[in-house]
C-alpha positions as CSV (number, residue, x, y, z in Angstrom):
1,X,0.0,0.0,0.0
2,X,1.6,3.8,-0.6
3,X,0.0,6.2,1.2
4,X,0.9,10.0,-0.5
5,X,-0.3,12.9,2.5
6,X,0.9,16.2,2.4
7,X,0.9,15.9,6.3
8,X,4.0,14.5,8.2
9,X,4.0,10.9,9.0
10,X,4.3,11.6,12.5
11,X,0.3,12.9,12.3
12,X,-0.5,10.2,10.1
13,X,0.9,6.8,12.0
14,X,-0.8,4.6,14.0
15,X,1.9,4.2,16.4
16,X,2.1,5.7,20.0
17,X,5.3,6.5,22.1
18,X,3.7,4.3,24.4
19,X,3.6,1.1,21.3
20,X,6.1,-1.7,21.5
21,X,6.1,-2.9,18.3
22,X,7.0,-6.9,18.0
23,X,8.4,-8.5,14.8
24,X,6.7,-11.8,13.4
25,X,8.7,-14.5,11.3
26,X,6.5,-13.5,8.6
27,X,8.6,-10.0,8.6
28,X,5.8,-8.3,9.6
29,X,5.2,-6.6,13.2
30,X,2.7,-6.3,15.9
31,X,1.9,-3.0,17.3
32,X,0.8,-3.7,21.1
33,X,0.7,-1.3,24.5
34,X,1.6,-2.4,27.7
35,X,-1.5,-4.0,30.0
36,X,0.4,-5.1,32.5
37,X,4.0,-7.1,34.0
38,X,5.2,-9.1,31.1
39,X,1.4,-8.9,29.3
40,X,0.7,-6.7,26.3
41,X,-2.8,-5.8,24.7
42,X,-2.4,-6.0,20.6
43,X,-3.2,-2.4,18.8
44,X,-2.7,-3.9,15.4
45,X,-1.0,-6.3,12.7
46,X,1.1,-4.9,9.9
47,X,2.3,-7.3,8.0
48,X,2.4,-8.5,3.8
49,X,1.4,-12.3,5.0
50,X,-2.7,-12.9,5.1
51,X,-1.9,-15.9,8.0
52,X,-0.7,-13.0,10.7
53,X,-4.2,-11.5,10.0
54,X,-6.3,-15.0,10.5
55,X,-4.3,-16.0,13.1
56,X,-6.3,-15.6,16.0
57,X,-3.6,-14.5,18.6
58,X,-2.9,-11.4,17.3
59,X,-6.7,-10.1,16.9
60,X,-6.8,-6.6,18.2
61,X,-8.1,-6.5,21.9
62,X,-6.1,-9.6,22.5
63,X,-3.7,-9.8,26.0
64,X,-0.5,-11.6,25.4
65,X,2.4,-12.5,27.9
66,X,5.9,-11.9,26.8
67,X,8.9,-13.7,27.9
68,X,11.0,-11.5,29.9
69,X,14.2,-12.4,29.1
70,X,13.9,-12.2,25.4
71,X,10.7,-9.7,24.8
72,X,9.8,-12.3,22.6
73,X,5.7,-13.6,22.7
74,X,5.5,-17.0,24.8
């Protein structure tokens, strides 16, 4: 998708200063916020690969844990 604004991209992402954004295999990332210790609540999916989008851990609304050593989803 290319997405032409005449505003600054900083007015036009999604993403917060608060988001941690998490990478997929699929090369595409999660955008999440924090819920609570080690748990994260999913903003949304960007990726190119149709599976991240049916897979039904990463719907939007969904809490995740994350392991701690590696900030990696468990």
């Amino acid at each position: 998708m290319i997405m032409y604004s005449p505003d600054p991209m900083s007015l036009v992402s999604w993403e917060t200063p608060n988001s941690i954004k998490i990478p997929l295999a699929s090369g595409g990332h999660i955008l999440a916020e924090s819920a609570e210790s080690n748990r994260i609540r999913i903003v949304s999916v960007c990726s190119t690969d149709p599976m991240d989008f049916l897979d039904l851990r990463y719907q939007p609304g969904n809490i995740l844990s994350l392991d701690p050593s590696t900030g990696r989803l468990e």
